[in-house]
N, C-alpha and C positions, 0 to 999 in steps of 0.2 A: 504494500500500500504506500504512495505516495504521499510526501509532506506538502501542503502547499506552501508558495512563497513566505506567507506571512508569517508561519511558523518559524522559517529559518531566521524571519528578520529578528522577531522578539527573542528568538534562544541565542543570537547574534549578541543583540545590547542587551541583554541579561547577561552573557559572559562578560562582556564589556566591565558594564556597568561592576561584575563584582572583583573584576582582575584589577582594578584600580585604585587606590591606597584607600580612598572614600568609602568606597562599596564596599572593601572589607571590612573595613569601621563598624558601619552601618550593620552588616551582616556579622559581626561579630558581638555587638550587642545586641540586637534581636536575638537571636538566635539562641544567648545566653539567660536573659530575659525570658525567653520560650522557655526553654530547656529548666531552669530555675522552677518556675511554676510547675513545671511537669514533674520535677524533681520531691519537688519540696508536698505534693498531692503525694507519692509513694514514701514519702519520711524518710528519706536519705538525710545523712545528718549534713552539717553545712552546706545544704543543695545548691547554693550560687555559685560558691566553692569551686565543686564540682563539673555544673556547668559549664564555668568558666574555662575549668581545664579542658572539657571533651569538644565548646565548640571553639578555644584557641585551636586545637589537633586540626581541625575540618577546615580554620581558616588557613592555618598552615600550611596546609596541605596546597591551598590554593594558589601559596606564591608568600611570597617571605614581608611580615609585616611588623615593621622596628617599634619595640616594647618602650617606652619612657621608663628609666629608670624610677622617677619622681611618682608613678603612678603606686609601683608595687611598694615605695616606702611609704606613700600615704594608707594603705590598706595596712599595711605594719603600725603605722602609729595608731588608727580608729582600731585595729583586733587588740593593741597593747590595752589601750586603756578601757574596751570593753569584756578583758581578762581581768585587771585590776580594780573593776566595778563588783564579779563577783564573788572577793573576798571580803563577806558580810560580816561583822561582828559577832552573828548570830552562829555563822557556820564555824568560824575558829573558836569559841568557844568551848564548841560542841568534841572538838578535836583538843584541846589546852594540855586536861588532866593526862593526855596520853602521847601529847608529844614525839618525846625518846622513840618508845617503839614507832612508828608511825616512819619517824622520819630514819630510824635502821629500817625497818622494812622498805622504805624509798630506797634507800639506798641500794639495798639488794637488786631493788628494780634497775636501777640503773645501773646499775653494773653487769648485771645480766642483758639490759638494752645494747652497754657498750663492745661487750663480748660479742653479740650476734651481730652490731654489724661489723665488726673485726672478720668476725667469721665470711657474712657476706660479701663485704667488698677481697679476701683473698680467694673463695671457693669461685667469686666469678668474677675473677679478675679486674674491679672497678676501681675509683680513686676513694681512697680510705674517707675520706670526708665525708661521701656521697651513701657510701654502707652504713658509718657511722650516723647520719641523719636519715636514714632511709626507716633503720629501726628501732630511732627514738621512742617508746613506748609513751607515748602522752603527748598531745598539741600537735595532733595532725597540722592544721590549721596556719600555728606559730612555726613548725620547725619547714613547713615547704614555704612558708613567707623568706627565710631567713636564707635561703640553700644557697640563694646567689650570691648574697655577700661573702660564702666560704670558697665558691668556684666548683660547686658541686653540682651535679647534672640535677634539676630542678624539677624540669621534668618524670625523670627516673622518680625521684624523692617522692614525690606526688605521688606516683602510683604503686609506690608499694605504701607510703602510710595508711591510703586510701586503702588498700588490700587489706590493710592490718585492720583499722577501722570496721570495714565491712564484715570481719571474718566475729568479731566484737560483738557486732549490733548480732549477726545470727545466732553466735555460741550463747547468749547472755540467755534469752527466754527456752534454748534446751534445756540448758545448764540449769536450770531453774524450775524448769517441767520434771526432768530426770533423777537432777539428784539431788533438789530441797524440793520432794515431792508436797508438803503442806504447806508451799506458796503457791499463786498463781502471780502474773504481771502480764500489763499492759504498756508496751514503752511508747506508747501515744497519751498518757495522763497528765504527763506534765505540762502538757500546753499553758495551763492554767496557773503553774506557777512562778509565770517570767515578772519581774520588780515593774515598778510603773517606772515609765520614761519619761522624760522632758526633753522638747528641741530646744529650747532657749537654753536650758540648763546643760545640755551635753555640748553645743555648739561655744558656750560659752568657757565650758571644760577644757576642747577639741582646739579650737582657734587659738589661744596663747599658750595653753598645756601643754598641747603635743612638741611645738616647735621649742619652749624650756624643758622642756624632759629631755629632748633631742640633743638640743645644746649641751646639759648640763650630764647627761651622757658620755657624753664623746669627750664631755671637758676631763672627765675621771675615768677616761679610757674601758669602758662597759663594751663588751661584744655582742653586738647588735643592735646597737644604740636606737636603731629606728624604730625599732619591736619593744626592747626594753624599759629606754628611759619614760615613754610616756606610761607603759604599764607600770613601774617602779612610784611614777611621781603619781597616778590616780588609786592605786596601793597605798597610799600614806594618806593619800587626803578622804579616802574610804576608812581608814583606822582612826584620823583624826574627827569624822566625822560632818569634814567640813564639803563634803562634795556637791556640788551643785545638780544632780541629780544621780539616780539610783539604777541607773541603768540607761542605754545608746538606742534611740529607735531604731526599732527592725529594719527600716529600708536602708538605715546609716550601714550597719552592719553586714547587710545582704551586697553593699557597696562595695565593701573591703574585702567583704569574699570573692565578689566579683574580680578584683583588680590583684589580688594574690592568686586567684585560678588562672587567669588571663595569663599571668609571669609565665606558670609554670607549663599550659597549653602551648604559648607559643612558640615554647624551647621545642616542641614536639612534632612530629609529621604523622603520617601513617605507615610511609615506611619507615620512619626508625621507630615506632613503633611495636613493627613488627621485630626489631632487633631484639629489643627488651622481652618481648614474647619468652623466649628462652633462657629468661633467669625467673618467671612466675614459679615456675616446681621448685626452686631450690629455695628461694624466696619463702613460699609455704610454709615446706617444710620447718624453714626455722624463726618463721610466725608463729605455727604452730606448738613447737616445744618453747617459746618465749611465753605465751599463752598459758601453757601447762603450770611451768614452773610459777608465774603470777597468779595462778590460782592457788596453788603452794602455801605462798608467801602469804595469801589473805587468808587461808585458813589459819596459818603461824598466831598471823596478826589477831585475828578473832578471840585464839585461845590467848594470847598476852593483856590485850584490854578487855575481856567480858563482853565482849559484841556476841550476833549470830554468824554462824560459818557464811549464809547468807551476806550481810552486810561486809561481813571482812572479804569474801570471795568477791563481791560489787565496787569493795573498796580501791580494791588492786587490779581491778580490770585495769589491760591495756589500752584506754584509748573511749572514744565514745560516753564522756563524760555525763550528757546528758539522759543517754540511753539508760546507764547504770543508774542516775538518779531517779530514773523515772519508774525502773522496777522495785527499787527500796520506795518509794512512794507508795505504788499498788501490792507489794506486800507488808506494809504499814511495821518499812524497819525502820534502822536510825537516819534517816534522812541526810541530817545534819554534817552525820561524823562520816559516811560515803561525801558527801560533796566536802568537806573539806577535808578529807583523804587525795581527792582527786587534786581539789587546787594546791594541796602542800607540793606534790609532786609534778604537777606540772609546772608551778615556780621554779621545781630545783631543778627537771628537765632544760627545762628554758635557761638557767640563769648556767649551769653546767654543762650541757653539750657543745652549745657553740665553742666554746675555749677551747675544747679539746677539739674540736673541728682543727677549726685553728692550727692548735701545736701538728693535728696531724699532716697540715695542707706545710707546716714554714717546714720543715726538713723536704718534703718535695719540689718547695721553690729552689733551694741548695745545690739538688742536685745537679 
């Protein structure tokens, strides 16, 4: 069957139109926009996030489209301080009397995050940095914002936290079906427990905060000063109680996901892609025994503070912060001491990996 002419014209300037730095623009935000809302209907956690990275790959695909460095550190400074807004006085409290353990069993976490990706980047031959950020156990989010700053494949980083994350959200409601059989959970309840937000009050945060945290960052040599110092400086004024609002409006937020997925999409194609294809199984695999051993570690932790294996198991999840909060909510555990489980260790993730990123990338400048 024959086209007729007009068909060729409009599929003509629709290629046009999207091979042009414009048009991918355009169709790189729709598309993400699209994908977001479709996303975020199936409950994928930070669905803009995500978005952002599957339609940078498709725009990429279409022809090479230069990142603003200034974008992915603006989505670094709104996720700093929308990190630093959830450490409530209510939720450290809740965690205070147990501290010590809490933060050795971080530790463990993270020494067993730093192992595996030791392991990873030599088992498939990658830049230590890249392994090493790849299987940071906590801050999906924050540690694929940061990847660039180490010269670490950004892309790669993305899609295995992403892996890890995902493997999280499923394990969490078995794991909870199977082996704390006298709970049930729903990880869609927590809809209802996000803080109230203010524009005036976060914009007024955002606007002079971000850029003094940033500053005063870099002034006291902090690794990753664009992620860190505004989340460090909205952490103090959260404890001081001085902050002018209690949480970042959703579309603020949905924004910085946007523009951290975009980084790490656009590093990516479909053919290389396909490259990465063949480090998923090995990957897994030592997702999977990273997983193992953090459920371990939370039952450890259960039995040292008087918790439920439940909550100490939810406490230590790898990853999916809100997920685990949301099944201690619908099995009406300690709420509290799971969400501030999770932000003790994603602090020390955050404020810890990168250094070592670091020390691992300066001996390979040397060489």
């Amino acid at each position: 069957m024959k086209s007729k002419p007009g068909e060729h014209t409009f599929l003509a300037q629709l290629t046009g139109a999207v091979s042009g730095i414009t048009g991918r623009w355009i169709l790189l935000v729709a598309g993400s926009v699209l994908l977001s809302v479709l996303f975020g209907f199936w409950q994928i956690p930070a669905a803009a996030l995500f978005a952002g990275v599957v339609t940078g790959i498709a725009v990429n695909s279409l022809g090479n489209l230069a990142y603003p460095r200034h974008f992915s550190r603006a989505g670094q400074a709104i996720l700093g301080m929308a990190i630093g807004l959830m450490f409530t006085t209510a939720a450290l409290e809740a965690i205070s009397a147990h501290l010590l353990p809490i933060l050795l069993v971080t530790a463990g976490t993270l020494i067993l995050s730093l192992a595996s990706g030791l392991l990873f980047s030599r088992w498939t031959q990658i830049k230590a940095s890249t392994g090493l950020l790849s299987m940071t156990a906590g801050g999906a989010a924050g540690i694929t914002a940061i990847a660039q700053e180490f010269e670490a494949d950004v892309g790669l980083v993305a899609i295995m936290q992403y892996l890890r994350v995902i493997l999280v959200m499923i394990s969490l409601p078995l794991v909870v079906l199977f082996v704390f059989h006298d709970h049930s959970a729903n990880t869609a309840t927590l809809a209802g427990a996000h803080l109230p937000a203010s524009w005036a009050g976060s914009l007024l945060l955002l606007l002079p905060g971000a850029p003094f945290g940033i500053w005063l960052a870099r002034k006291i040599h902090i690794t990753a000063p664009y992620l860190l110092g505004p989340l460090l400086l909205t952490l103090l004024l959260t404890l001081l109680h001085v902050n002018p609002t209690r949480a970042l409006p959703g579309p603020l937020l949905e924004a910085a996901y946007l523009l951290i997925g975009w980084q790490a999409g656009l590093q990516l194609s479909i053919s290389r892609l396909r490259l990465h294809l063949r480090l998923i199984p090995r990957a897994l695999l030592i997702i999977l025994v990273l997983n193992l051993c953090c459920a371990l570690l939370g039952v450890l932790l259960a039995h040292l503070v008087g918790v439920s294996d439940l909550d100490g198991y939810l406490a230590t999840a790898p990853g999916a912060l809100y997920a685990a909060v949301a099944v201690s909510m619908a099995a009406h555990g300690n709420v509290l001491f799971v969400l501030g489980a999770h932000l003790i260790r994603l602090l020390m993730m955050l404020l810890i990996m990168p250094p070592l990123a670091r020390k691992l990338l300066d001996p390979a400048r040397n060489t």
